[in-house]
C-alpha positions, -999 to 999 in steps of 0.1 A, spaced: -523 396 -581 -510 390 -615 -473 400 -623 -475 431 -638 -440 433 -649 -437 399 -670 -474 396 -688 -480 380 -715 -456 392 -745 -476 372 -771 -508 394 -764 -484 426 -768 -468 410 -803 -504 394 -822 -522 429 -806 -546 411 -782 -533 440 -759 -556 464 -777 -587 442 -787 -587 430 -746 -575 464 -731 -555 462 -697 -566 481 -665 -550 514 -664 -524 503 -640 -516 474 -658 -508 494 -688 -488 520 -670 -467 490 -655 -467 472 -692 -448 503 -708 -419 495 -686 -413 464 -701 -380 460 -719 -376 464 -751 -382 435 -773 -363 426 -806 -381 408 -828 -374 397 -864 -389 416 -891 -425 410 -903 -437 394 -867 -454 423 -857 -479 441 -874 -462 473 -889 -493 491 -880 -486 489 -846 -459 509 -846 -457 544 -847 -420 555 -863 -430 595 -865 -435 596 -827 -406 582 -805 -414 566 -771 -403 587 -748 -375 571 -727 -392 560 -688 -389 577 -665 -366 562 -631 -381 544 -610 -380 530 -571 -396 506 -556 -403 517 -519 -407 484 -494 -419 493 -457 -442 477 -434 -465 501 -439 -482 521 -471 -481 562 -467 -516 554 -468 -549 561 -448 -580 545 -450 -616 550 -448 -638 522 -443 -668 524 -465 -699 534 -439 -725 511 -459 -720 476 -476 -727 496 -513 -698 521 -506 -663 512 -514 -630 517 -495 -612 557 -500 -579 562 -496 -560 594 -487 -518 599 -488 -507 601 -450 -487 632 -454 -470 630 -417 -453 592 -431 -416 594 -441 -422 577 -471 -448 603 -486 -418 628 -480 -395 607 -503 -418 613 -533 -420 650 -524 -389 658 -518 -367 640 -545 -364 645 -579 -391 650 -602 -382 627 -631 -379 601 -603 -415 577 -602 -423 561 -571 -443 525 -564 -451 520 -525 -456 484 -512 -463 480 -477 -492 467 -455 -523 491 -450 -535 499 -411 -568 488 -412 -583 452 -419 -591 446 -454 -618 419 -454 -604 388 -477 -636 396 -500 -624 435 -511 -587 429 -510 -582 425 -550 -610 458 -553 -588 473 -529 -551 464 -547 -565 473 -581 -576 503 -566 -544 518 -547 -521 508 -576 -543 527 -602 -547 561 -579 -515 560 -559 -492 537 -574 -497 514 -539 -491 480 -539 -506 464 -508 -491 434 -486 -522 414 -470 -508 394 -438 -530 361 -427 -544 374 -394 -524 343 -378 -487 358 -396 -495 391 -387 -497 394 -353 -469 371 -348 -445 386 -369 -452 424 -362 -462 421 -323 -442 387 -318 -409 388 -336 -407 424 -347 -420 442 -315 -407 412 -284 -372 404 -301 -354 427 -326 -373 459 -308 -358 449 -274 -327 437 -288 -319 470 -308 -323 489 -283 -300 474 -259 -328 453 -239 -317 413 -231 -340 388 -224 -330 379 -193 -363 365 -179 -397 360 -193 -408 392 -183 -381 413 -204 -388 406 -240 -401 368 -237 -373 340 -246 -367 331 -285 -393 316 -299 -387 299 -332 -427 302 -344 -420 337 -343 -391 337 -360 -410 317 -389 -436 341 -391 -414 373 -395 -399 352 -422 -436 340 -439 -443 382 -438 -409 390 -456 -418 367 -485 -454 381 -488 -436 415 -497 -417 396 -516 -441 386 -539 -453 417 -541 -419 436 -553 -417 406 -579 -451 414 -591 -441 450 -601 -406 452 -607 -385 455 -644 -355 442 -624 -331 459 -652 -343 494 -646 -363 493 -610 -344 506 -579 -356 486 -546 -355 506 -512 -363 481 -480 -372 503 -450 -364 488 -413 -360 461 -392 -390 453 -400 -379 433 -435 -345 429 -432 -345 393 -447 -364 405 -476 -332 413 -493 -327 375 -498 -359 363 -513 -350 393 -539 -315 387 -543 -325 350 -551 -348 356 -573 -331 386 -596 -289 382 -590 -282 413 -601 -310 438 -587 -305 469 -577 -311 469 -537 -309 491 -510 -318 491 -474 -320 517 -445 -320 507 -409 -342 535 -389 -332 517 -359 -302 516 -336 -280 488 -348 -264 471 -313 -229 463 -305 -219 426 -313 -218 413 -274 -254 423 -277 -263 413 -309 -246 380 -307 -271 367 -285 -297 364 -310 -305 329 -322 -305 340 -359 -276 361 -361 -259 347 -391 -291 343 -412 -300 384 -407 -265 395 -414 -260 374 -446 -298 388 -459 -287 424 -452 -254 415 -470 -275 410 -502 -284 444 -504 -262 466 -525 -262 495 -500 -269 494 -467 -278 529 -448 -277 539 -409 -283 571 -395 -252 574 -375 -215 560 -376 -217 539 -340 -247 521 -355 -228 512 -388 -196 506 -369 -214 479 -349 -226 463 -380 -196 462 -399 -177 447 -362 -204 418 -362 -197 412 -397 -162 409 -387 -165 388 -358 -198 361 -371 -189 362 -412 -149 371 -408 -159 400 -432 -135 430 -431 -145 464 -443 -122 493 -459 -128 525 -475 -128 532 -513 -128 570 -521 -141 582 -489 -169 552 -489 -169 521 -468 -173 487 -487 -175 448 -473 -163 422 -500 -191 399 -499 -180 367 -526 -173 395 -549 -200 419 -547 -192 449 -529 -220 462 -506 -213 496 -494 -222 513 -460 -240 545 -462 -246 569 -428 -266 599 -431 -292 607 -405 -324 618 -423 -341 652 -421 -374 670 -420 -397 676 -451 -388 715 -446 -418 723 -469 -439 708 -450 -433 722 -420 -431 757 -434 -466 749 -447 -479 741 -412 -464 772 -397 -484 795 -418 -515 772 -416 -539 797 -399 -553 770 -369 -514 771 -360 -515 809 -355 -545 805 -337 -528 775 -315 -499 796 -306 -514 824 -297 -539 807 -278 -508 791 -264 -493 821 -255 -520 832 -237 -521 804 -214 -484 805 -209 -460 834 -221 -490 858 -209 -490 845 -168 -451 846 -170 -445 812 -176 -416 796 -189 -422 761 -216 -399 734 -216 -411 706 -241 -412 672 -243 -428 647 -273 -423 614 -267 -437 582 -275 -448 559 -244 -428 533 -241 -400 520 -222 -375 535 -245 -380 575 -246 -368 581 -212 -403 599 -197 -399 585 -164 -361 600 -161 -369 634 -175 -399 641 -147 -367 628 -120 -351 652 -137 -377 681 -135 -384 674 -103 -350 671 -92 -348 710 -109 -376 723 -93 -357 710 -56 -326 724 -63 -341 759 -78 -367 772 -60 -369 799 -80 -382 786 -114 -416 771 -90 -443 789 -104 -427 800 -138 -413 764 -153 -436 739 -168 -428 713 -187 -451 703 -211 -447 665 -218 -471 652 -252 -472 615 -250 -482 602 -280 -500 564 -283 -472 536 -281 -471 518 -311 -462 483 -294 -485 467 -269 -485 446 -236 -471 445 -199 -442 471 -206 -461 496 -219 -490 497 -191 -461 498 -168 -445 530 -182 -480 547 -186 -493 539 -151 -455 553 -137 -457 582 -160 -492 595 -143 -477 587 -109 -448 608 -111 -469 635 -132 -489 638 -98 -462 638 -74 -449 666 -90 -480 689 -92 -489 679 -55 -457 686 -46 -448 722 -66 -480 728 -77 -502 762 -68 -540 772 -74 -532 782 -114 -501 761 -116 -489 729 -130 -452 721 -134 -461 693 -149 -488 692 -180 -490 657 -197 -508 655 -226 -519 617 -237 -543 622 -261 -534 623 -306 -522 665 -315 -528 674 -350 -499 683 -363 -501 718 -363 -516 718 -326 -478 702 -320 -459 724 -340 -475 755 -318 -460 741 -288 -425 736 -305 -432 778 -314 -440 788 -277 -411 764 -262 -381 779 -250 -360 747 -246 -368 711 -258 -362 683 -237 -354 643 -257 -339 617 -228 -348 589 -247 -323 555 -238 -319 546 -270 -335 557 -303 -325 554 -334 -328 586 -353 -356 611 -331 -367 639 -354 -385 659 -325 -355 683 -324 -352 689 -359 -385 699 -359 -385 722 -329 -357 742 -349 -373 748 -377 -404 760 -361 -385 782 -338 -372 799 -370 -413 807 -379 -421 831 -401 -433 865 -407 -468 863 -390 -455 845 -362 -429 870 -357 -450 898 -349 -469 876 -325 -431 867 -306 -417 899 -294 -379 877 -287 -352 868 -313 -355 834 -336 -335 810 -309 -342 780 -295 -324 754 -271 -319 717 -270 -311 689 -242 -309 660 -257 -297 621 -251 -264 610 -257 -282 575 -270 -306 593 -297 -295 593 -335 -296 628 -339 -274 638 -312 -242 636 -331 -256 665 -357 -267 688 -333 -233 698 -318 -248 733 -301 -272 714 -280 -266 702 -243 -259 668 -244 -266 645 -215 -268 608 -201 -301 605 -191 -297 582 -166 -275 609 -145 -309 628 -131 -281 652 -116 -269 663 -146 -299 661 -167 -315 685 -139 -284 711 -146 -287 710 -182 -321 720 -184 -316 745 -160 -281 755 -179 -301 760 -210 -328 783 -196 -301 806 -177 -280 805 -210 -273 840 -227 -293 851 -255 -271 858 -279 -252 819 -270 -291 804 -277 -287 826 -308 -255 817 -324 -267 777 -316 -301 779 -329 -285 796 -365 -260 767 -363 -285 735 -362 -311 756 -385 -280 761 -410 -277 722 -410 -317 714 -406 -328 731 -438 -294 718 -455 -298 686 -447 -336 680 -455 -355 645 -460 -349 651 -497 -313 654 -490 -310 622 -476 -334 607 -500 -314 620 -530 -278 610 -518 -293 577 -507 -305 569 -541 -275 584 -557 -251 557 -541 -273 534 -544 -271 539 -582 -232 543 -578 -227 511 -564 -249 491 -591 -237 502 -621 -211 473 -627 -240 451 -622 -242 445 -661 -203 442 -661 -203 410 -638 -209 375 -643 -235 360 -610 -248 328 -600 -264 322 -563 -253 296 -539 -263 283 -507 -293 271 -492 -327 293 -475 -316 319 -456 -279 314 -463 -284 323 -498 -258 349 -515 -246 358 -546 -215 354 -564 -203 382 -582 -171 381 -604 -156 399 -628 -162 388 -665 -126 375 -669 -122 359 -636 -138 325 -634 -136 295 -618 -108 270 -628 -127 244 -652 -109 206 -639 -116 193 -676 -100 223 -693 -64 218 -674 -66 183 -675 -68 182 -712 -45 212 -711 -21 190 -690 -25 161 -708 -13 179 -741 19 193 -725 52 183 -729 68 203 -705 51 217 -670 60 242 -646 39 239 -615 44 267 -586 24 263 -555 22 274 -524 18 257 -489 -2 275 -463 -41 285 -474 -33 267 -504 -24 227 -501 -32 231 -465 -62 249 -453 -55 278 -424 -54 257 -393 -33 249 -363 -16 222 -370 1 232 -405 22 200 -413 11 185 -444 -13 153 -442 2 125 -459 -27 128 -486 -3 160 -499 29 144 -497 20 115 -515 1 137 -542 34 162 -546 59 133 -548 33 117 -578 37 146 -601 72 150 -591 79 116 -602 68 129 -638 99 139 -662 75 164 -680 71 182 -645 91 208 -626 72 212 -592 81 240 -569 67 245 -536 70 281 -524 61 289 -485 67 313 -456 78 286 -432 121 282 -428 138 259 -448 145 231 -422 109 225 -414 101 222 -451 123 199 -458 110 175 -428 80 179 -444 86 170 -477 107 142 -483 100 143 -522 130 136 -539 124 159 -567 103 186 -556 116 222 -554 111 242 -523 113 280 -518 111 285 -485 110 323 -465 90 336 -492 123 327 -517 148 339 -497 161 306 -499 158 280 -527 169 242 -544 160 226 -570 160 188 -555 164 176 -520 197 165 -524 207 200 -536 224 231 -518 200 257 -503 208 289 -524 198 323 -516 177 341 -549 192 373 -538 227 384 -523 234 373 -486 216 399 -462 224 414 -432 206 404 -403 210 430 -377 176 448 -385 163 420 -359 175 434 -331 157 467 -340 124 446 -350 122 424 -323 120 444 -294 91 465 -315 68 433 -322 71 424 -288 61 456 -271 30 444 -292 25 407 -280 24 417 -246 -4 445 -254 -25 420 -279 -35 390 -265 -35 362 -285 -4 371 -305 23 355 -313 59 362 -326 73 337 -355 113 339 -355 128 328 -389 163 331 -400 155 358 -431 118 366 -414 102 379 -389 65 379 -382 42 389 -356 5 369 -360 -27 376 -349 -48 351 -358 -56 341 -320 -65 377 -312 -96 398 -312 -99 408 -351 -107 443 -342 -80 453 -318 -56 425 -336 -63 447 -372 -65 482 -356 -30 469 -336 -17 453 -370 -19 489 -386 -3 506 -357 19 483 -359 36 487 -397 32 520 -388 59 514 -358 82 497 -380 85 516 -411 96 545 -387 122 525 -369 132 506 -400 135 531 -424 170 528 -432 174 491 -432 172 471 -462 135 451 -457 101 460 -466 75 452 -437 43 436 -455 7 426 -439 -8 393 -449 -42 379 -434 -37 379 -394 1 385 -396 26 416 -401 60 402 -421 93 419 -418 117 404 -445 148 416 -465 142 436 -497 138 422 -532 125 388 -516 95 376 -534 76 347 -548 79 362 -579 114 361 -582 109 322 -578 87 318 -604 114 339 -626 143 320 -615 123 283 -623 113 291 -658 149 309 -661 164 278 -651 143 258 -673 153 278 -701 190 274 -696 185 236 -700 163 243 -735 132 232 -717 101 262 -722 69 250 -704 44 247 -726 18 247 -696 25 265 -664 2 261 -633 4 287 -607 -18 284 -571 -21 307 -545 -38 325 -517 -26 352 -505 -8 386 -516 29 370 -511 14 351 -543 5 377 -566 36 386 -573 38 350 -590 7 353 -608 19 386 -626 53 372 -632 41 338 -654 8 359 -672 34 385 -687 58 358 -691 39 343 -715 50 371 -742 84 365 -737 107 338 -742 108 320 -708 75 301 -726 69 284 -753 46 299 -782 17 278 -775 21 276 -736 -11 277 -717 -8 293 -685 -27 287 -654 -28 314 -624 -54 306 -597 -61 322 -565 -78 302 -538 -111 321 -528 -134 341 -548 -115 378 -543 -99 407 -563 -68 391 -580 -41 391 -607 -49 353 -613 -77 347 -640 -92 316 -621 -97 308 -588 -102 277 -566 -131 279 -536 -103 268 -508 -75 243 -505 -98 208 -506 -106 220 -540 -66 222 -547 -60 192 -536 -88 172 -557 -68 192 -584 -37 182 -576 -45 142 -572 -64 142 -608 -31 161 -623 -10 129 -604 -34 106 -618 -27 116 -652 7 116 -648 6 79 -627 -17 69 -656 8 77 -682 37 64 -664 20 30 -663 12 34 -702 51 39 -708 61 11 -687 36 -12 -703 51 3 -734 85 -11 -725 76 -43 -717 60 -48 -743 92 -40 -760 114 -57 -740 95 -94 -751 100 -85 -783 133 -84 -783 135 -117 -761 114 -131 -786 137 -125 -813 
């Protein structure tokens, strides 16, 4: 298909638009093409129409999923053509009724049926022109391997908590698979590009289904405005871990801008494997949580999503549901029988096999409900296929039989299994006659049965008269389902304890009436509150909250494939050009150069001793009399100056607490001498937490101490980091030291000692000997080092610098900073650092030539 969204503009400018008129759909899409300045007299004034303003588009989303809200009817003779018809049970038809109406809605997604290769482009042209529908068409040979290969016998399993242990439990990895899920993702790929105005189109990718589609978009349009919901559970990181392609799905969900689950365990697994496989950490902003991914901030979104409330108001007053419930009635409520119901799909996952244990283990244990309880299980077609799923369906009609032998009479059935399709309004009649509804699914991710037996509990007037009782209804419900968190009056169970399941079911039936009340008002309060158009609308509201800096940011892509991300910075913040401070440092007379050690010139590692690369690079530009080098680090002084044996370097050690100017100087202290005896109240506090955090350490230093957890688990090390400053702010609260977290590592150190009191006492002393840098170099990683970066950026409206100084603050890493450049990571500084010493070796030799040159000159004579 053609790109509708970047046509010809030539056609639009000369008017071959309107002698060649565009299909209707192509026009519709046209009009959202930005606006176009052109320079007076290119286009034909009669074109335009100044007395009638365009009105301004409306907003528009892009709705991705692996399937269309679509049904359709194949044509029943070769002279007939495809019909379509909206699937008004799919959660994606919902969105478009149940949002805003100013917001416009394009659908891409694969259709249900087989389109043969001859009618697709009929077909596309077809569904985009009736109901805005773009179509995916998979290959036959992609589509069954990436929907029933790599969708339904690895990320299904593996999402819901199911290993591949053997052959026989989800299949070992299998990379063709793999490739195929990723051919599919860039079909819809193509598809959004065909249709989208990435400057004013919102993109919403639905599932597991397409979770590297993010990346094909993201490379493609930098800045697009991309959001993703997971309907699925998301799976701690000891079991998601175990998925060959780990990295390559967390880095293409990271190039959404938002990021949706429907319940906080699912989002805090997530955001703990981004932690643990990308070292990403997380934090909230304003009540929202946020990942710093290379400078773009993706934000986390949980909010389980609802019911289309007018829909099923509409069903309930549909007059075959009457008819259905009090048909239903009949059968039931009119013998004295009491419904307990259950609407599941059948597979492994929904738990069928455990809530018939259960019922039978209830019908054992009370003999008094045999002959009035039946439970009324609807299983409806599983959507995956294979050995599983026979299994489940051939032990579901076992048990379904051992029951009814077992408690069965002439006229009764504990047990009723319906396996055939409901209509939807055949369902909803059961919800209406059910007096408790039973979900003991393992693990699903959201499970809207429940929200829908509420709301047809409430019924309306008509079905009022036909139920003599009060509007209440009862739930027992999985621990594992996504739902269960919002339903807090409903009996919660582990469905794997058939015990307790069995109690709560019969708990629930025995329960006062006014208790079933007072619950069922509860979860209808929240139900109708917190509709699919409530979760559609806040979803697309973030969404735009998040992207509306995209303009405000400068982005380029790096990385290869699958590992592709953007980099997103802030206009002002860029990357520090070598050629720009070399010439800078070439014109300079006089240079200040701060630095610091760990993370900086030396990469985070174990050993941290300097390679003799460094040493030799440092003692170069040291050797310059233009240059005043100053090396600020954590580590003690003693260390350092084993280290460096660079005659004239300056080294701040402790942060600053101590400082000289050459190695043959005194140690000095940049602030008064402290006391010390806060140790003995710190000590004994960081230890209590080495021995409870494995993997911790404790780093005594004369003015410092500091407790790391770099070895540690990053989750309990962070959570125990917090706890930790917590801990010592209390029991140091009178002592003179602040306590300050760096990355992996708590500090405790004496007040007023800071990097940037170093970088004020060098250009102070520089002053005092008449010297004012006129360029100034300032490297860093950390946020010990930002107090240096503020320090020599206001300086530079002072005196401490000379008029035309050019200063240089750079932070090493792409992250929020008070430096204006940055560095990618310390190999970067050092490739710096050796062209600065080969200027300054360069000149040296230039100077030395110059003297001999000299020197003859005056032998000569």
């Amino acid at each position: 298909m053609v790109s509708r969204s970047y046509t010809n503009l030539l056609d639009l400018a000369t008017g071959a638009a309107d002698q060649a008129p565009a299909p209707t759909a192509l026009g519709a899409l046209r009009r959202r093409l930005p606006r176009v300045v052109t320079t007076s007299g290119l286009i034909d004034d009669s074109l335009a129409s100044p007395s009638t303003p365009s009105p301004a588009p409306r907003p528009r989303t892009i709705i991705v999923a692996k399937e269309l809200p679509i049904r359709s009817h194949r044509p029943e003779s070769p002279s007939e053509t495809w019909t379509f018809s909206w699937d008004e049970d799919s959660l994606l038809r919902h969105l478009h009724h149940s949002s805003s109406p100013s917001m416009e809605f394009i659908y891409i997604g694969c259709l249900r049926d087989d389109i043969p290769p001859a009618d697709q482009d009929a077909v596309a042209q077809a569904l985009l022109e009736t109901h805005s529908c773009v179509p995916a068409f998979l290959p036959p040979e992609i589509a069954a391997r990436y929907y029933h290969g790599f969708c339904k016998q690895h990320l299904w399993p593996l999402f819901h908590y199911m290993l591949p242990l053997s052959p026989d439990l989800g299949g070992r990895f299998d990379r063709s698979l793999w490739q195929a899920y990723v051919s599919a993702n860039k079909i819809f790929a193509d598809k959004v590009l065909e249709v989208i105005n990435p400057d004013d189109d919102f993109v919403w990718v639905h599932d597991y289904h397409l979770m590297v589609l993010p990346t094909f978009l993201r490379k493609r349009f930098n800045r697009i405005k991309l959001g993703f919901f997971l309907h699925s559970p998301f799976p701690s990181s000891e079991i998601y871990k175990t998925l060959p392609v780990r990295e390559e799905l967390l880095r293409a969900l990271l190039n959404s801008d938002l990021i949706g689950f429907h319940t906080f365990d699912y989002a805090r697994h997530f955001l703990s494997c981004c932690g643990r496989m990308l070292g990403l950490s997380y934090e909230s902003k304003r009540g929202h949580i946020c990942l710093e991914y290379y400078g773009r901030t993706v934000c986390i979104k949980i909010l389980p999503v609802g019911v289309h409330m007018e829909q099923l108001k509409t069903v309930l007053a549909l007059p075959e549901t009457e008819a259905k419930v009090a048909q239903l009635m009949e059968m039931y409520s009119g013998k004295g029988r009491v419904v307990m119901l259950g609407v599941d799909d059948m597979d492994i996952f929904k738990g069928i096999s455990l809530k018939l244990l259960a019922m039978e283990e209830l019908l054992r244990q009370h003999p008094e409900w045999r002959g009035k309880l039946v439970l009324v299980q609807v299983a409806n077609p599983a959507r995956g296929r294979g050995k599983d799923v026979a299994e489940v369906q051939a032990e579901t009609y076992a048990m379904v039989q051992r029951i009814n032998d077992a408690y069965g009479e002439p006229g009764y059935e504990p047990v009723v299994l319906i396996d055939e399709p409901l209509k939807f309004s055949e369902r909803v009649a059961y919800y209406v006659i059910a007096e408790v509804c039973l979900v003991t699914a393992v693990r699903d991710g959201m499970n809207l049965i429940p929200y829908e037996y509420i709301v047809s509990r409430q019924g309306n007037e008509k079905l009022d008269k036909m139920l003599p009782e009060e509007k209440k209804s009862m739930l027992v419900v999985s621990e594992f389902i996504g739902c269960s968190p919002s339903l807090s009056g409903a009996v919660r169970v582990n469905p794997w304890n058939i015990e307790a399941v069995a109690d709560a079911m019969e708990s629930a039936l025995v329960l006062p009436e006014n208790e079933k009340r007072l619950r069922h008002e509860k979860h209808y309060r929240y139900v109708s509150t917190h509709d699919v158009g409530y979760w559609a609308n806040s979803f697309l509201q973030d969404l735009e909250r998040t992207c509306k800096d995209h303009s405000q940011r400068r982005c380029w892509g790096i990385g290869f494939g699958l590992k592709f991300r953007v980099v997103s910075l802030d206009l002002s913040f860029r990357k520090l050009s070598l050629e720009h401070i070399l010439m800078a440092y070439r014109r300079a007379k006089t240079r200040a150069i701060l630095l610091d050690y760990d993370g900086t010139l030396m990469p985070q590692a174990i050993n941290k001793s300097p390679s003799s690369k460094s040493v030799e690079i440092l003692d170069s530009l040291c050797r310059d009399k233009n240059n005043e080098v100053y090396l600020c680090s954590g580590f003690d002084r003693s260390t350092l100056h084993e280290w460096f044996p660079c005659e004239n370097l300056g080294i701040a050690a402790e942060h600053g607490y101590f400082l000289r100017t050459k190695r043959n100087a005194e140690w000095n202290t940049c602030i008064p001498p402290a006391d010390f005896s806060w140790k003995q109240i710190a000590e004994p506090v960081m230890c209590l937490y080495r021995e409870t955090t494995d993997g911790s350490t404790i780093e005594d230093r004369e003015t410092v101490l500091v407790w790391n957890y770099e070895d540690a688990d990053p989750d309990f090390g962070s959570c125990q980091a917090k706890e930790l400053v917590d801990h010592l702010e209390s029991v140091l609260a009178n002592e003179p030291v602040s306590v300050k977290t760096t990355i992996h590592s708590v500090e405790v150190k004496p007040q007023g000692v800071s990097k940037g009191l170093v970088a004020r006492r060098m250009l102070a002393s520089m002053q005092e000997r008449g010297q004012c840098p006129d360029f100034v170099l300032c490297i860093g990683d950390d946020r010990s080092d930002e107090d240096m970066f503020q320090l020599i950026t206001t300086a530079s409206c002072g005196d401490s610098l000379a008029s035309t100084a050019e200063v240089f603050a750079c932070t090493v890493g792409r992250k929020p900073s008070k430096a204006k450049y940055y560095l990618d990571d310390a190999a970067e500084v050092v490739r710096l650092m050796q062209a600065l010493a080969y200027v300054s070796e360069e000149r040296a030799l230039a100077n030395h030539g110059e003297e001999d040159e000299s020197s003859s000159l005056d032998v000569w004579e």
